[in-house]
C-alpha positions in Angstrom: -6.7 -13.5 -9.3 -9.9 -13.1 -11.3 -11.2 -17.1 -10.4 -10.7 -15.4 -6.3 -11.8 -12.0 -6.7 -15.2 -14.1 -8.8 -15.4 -16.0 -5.4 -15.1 -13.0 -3.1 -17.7 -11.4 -4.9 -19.9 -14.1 -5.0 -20.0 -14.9 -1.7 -21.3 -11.0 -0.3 -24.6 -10.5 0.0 -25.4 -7.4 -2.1 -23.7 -5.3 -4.6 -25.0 -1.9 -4.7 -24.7 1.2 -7.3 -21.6 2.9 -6.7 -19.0 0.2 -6.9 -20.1 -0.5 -3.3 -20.7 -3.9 -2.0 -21.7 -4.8 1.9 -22.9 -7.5 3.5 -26.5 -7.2 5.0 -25.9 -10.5 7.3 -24.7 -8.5 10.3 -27.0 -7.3 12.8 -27.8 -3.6 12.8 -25.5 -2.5 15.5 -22.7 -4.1 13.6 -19.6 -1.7 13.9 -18.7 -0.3 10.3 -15.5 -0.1 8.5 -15.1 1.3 5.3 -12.9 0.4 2.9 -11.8 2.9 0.1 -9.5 1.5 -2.7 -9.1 1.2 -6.4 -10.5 -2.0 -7.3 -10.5 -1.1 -11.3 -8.4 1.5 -13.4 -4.9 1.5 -13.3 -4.6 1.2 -9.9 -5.8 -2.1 -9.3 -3.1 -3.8 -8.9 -2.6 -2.2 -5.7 -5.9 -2.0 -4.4 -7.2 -6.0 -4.9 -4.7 -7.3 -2.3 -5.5 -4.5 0.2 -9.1 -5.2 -0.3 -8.4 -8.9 0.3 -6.4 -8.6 3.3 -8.8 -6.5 5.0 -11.8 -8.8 4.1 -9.3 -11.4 6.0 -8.7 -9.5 9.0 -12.6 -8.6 9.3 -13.9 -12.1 8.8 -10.7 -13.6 11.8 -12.4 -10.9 14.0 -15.8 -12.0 13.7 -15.0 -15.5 13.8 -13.3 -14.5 17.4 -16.2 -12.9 18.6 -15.9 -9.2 16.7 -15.1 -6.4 18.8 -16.7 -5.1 22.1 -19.3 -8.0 21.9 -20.5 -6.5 18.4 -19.4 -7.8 14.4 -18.1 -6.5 12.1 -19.2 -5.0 9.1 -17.1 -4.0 6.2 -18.4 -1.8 3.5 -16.1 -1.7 0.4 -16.1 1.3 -2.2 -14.4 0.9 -5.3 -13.3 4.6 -6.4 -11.8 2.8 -9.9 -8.8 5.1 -10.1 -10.7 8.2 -9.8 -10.4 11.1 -7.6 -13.9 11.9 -7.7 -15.0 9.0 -6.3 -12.6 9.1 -3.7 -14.4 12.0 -2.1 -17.8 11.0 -2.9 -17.0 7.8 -1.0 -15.5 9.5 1.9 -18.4 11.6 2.3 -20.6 8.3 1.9 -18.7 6.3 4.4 -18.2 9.3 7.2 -22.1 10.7 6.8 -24.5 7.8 5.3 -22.9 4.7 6.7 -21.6 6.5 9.6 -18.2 4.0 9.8 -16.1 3.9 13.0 -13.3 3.8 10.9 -11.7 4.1 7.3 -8.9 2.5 5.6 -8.1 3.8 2.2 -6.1 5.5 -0.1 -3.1 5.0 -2.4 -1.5 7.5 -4.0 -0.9 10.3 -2.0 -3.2 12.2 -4.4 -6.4 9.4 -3.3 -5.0 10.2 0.4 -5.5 14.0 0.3 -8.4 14.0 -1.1 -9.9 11.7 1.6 -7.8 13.4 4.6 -10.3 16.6 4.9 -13.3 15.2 4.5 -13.0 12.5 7.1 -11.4 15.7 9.4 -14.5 17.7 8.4 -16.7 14.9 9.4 -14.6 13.1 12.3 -14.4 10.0 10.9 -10.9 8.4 11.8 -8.6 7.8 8.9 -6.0 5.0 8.5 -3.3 5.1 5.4 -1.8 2.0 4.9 0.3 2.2 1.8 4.2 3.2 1.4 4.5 6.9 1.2 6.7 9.8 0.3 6.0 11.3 4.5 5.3 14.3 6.2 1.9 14.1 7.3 0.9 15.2 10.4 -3.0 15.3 11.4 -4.1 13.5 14.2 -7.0 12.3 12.7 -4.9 10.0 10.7 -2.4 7.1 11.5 -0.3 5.8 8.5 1.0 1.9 8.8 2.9 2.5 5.5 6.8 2.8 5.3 8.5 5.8 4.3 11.6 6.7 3.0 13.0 7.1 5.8 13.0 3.4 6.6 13.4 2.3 3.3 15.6 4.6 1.3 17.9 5.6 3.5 18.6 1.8 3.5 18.6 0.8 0.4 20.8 3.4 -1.0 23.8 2.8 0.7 23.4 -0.8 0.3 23.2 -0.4 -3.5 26.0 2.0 -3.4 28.5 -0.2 -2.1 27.4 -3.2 -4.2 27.1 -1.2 -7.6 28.8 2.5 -7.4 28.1 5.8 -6.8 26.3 7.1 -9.9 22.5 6.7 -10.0 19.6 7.4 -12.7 16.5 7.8 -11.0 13.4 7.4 -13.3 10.1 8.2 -11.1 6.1 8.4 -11.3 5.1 12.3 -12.1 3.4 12.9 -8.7 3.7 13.8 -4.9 5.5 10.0 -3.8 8.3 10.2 -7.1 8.9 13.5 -6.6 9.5 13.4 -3.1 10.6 10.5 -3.2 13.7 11.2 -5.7 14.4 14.0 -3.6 15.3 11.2 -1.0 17.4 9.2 -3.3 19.4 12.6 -3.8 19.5 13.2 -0.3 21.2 9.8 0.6 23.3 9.4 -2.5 24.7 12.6 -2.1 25.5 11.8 1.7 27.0 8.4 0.8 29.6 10.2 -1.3 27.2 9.5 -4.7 25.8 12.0 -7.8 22.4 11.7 -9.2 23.0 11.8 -13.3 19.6 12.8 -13.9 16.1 12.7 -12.7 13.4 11.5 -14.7 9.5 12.4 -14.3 6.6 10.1 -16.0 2.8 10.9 -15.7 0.9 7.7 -14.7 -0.5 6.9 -18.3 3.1 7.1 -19.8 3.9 3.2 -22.1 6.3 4.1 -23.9 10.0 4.7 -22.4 12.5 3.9 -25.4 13.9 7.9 -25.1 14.9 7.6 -21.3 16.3 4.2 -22.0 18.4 6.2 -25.0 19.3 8.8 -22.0 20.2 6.0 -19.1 22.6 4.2 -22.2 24.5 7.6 -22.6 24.6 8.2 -19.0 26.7 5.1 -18.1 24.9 5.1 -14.5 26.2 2.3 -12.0 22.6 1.3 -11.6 19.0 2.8 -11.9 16.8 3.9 -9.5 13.0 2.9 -10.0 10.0 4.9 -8.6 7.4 3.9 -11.1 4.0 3.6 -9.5 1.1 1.8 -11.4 0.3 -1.0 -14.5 1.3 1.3 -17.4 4.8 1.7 -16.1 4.9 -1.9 -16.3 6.0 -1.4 -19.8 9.4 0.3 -18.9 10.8 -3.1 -17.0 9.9 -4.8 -20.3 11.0 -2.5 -22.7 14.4 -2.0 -20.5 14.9 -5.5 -21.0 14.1 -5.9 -24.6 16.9 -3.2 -24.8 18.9 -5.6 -23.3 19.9 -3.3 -20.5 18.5 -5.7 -17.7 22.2 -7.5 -17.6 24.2 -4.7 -17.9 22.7 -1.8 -15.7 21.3 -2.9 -12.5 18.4 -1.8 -11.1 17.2 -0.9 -7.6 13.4 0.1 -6.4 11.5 0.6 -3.5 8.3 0.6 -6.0 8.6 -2.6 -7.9 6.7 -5.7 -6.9 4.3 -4.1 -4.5 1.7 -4.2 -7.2 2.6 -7.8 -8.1 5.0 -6.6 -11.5 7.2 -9.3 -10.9 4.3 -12.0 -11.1 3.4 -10.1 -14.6 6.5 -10.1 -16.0 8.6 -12.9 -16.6 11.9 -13.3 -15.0 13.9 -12.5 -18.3 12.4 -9.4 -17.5 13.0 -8.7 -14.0 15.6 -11.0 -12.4 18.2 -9.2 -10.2 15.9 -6.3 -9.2 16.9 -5.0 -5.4 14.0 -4.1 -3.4 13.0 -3.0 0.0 9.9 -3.4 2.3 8.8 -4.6 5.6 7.2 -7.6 4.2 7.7 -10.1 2.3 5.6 -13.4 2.1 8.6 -15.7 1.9 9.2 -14.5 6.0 9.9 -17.3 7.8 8.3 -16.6 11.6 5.2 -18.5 13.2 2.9 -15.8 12.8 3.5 -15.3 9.0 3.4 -19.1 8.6 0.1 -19.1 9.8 -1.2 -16.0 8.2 -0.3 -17.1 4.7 -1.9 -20.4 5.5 -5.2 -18.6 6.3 -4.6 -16.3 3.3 -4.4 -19.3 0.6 -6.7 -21.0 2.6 -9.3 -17.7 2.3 -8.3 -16.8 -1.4 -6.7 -19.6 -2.9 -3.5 -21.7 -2.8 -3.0 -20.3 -6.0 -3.0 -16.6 -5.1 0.0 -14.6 -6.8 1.8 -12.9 -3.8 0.8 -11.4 -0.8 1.9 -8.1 -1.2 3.5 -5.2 1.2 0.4 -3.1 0.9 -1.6 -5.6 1.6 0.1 -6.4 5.2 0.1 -2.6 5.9 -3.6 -2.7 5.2 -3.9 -6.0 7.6 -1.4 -4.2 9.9 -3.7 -1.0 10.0 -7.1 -2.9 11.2 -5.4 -4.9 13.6 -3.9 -1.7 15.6 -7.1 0.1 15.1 -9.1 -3.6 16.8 -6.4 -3.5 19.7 -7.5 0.3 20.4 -10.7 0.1 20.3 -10.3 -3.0 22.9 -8.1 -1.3 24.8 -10.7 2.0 25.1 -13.6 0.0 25.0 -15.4 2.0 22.6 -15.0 2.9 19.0 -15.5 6.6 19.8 -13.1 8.6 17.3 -10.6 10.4 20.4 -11.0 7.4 22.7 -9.5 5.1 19.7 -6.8 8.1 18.8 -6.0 8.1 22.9 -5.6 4.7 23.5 -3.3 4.3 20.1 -1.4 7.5 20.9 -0.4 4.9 24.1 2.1 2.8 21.6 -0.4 0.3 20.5 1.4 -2.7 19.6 0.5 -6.0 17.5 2.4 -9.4 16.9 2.2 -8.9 13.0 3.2 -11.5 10.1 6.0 -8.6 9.7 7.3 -8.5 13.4 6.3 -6.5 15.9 4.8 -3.4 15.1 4.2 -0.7 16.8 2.6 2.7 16.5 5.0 5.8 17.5 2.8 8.3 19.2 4.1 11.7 18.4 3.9 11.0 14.9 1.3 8.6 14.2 3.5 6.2 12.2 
């Protein structure tokens, strides 16, 4: 990751104060997108593939002409896990750089901090990460799953493989909390109990207490909402307990920062998981979009990751809107993908459902 992210960097034309880089190769009525994501602090494991997959998207479209006869230009804003960059580079992108469009934002924290501003400032938003739900502004469209797609499946499907009694352990903010309240939700309506409920703040290492909790417990499997590179240290410190073969473990968290490429499979082996992507997909389109992806970053590149299709997923909807209302005026792009804009995605088809945005 460090040998691509070296060649990414080296190959833009300026780096600027800021944590900003752009390229200045694009003529000056080159159509700008913003990108806002983490990539340092401790949620950079999230952010670098985003990043990537939107520089990939970007560079297809120019190579096929850009959009409305014009490129492409993507300005990138590394906020480095900080809130308070997150609104100075929402203000930057809306008012300076005057974007068409941003894509940004991971936790739901990053996301509500940018939402207003780019509503104060009509800049259209797009959220492509796996959230907790609920928003509704029509400023913003959200290419993310929710739990509603993802843990109202998976819970049932754990259930009947492993029991009824669940231990959820889950990141101290808006998407665990929420979140866990989901888990309860369909546990409790697939005949299940929640044994307890466990809350960590981001920075948390050390989990031998809770694993002391889960033991006593005797749950038929955990529930995982950790979110972020510290909680890393719970999957290993669960499996130094030896717990790993004896309480299994499902998550709709785990891997989409790249963990299981981090850990080793002692340590994570037999996790369940749910997304709507996985690289492994085998379909034409995904074929050819990992092939462009190694060929772009590296054959070596760790794993393409769910965020990082959402965030692909996100420009390509936004690109077939602005075609189809030939402009990249803010309400003519919210009109035309209020229509059901649909794209032919590595994923499958995706669509955009209009009264909600998602």
């Amino acid at each position: 990751m460090t040998l691509n992210r070296r060649r990414f960097l080296q190959g833009t034309a300026a780096v600027a104060a800021g944590g900003m880089f752009s390229s200045s190769a694009f003529a000056e009525d080159a159509i700008g997108v913003a990108s806002i994501h983490d990539l340092s602090g401790g949620l950079d494991i999230y952010g670098k593939p985003m990043v990537d997959a939107i520089t990939l998207a970007i560079e297809e479209a120019n190579a096929a002409g850009g959009l409305l006869g014009r490129q492409l230009k993507l300005i990138n804003y590394d906020t480095q896990s900080n809130m308070q960059l997150y609104t100075q580079f929402a203000q930057q992108a809306a008012l300076k750089d005057k974007v068409a469009v941003v894509h940004g934002g991971i936790t739901s924290a990053s996301r509500e901090v940018i939402r207003p501003v780019l509503d104060r400032f009509k800049t259209l938003y797009f959220y492509n990460t796996q959230y907790e739900g609920g928003v509704c502004d029509r400023n913003q469209f959200d290419t993310g799953v929710t739990p509603a797609q993802t843990v109202e499946k998976l819970v049932p499907y754990a259930m009947k493989k492993w029991g009824k009694k669940v231990y959820v352990v889950a990141a101290d903010y808006n998407y665990g909390q929420i979140t866990s309240q989901w888990v309860k939700k369909y546990v409790t309506e697939n005949g299940g109990e929640v044994a307890s409920i466990d809350f960590f703040p981001l920075d948390v290492t050390n989990f031998g207490p809770t694993i002391s909790k889960i033991q006593a417990a005797k749950p038929d499997f955990v529930w995982s909402a950790l979110v972020g590179g510290a909680h890393i240290s719970f999957y290993r410190q669960w499996a130094a307990a030896g717990m790993r073969s004896s309480i299994p473990m499902a998550s709709t968290t785990f891997a989409v920062g790249n963990e299981h490429i981090v850990l080793s499979p002692e340590e994570c082996n037999g996790m369940l998981i749910c997304y709507n992507y996985f690289q492994d997909l085998k379909n034409p389109v995904n074929e050819a979009f990992v092939a462009s992806f190694h060929k772009r970053f590296g054959a070596d590149y760790p794993n393409i990751t769910e965020l990082a299709m959402g965030t692909y997923q996100g420009f390509r909807l936004w690109a077939e809107a602005v075609k189809k209302a030939g402009s990249v005026d803010r309400m003519k792009v919210i009109e035309a993908l209020e229509t059901g804009i649909s794209i032919d995605a590595p994923s499958g088809k995706v669509t955009i459902d209009p009264p909600t945005h998602h």
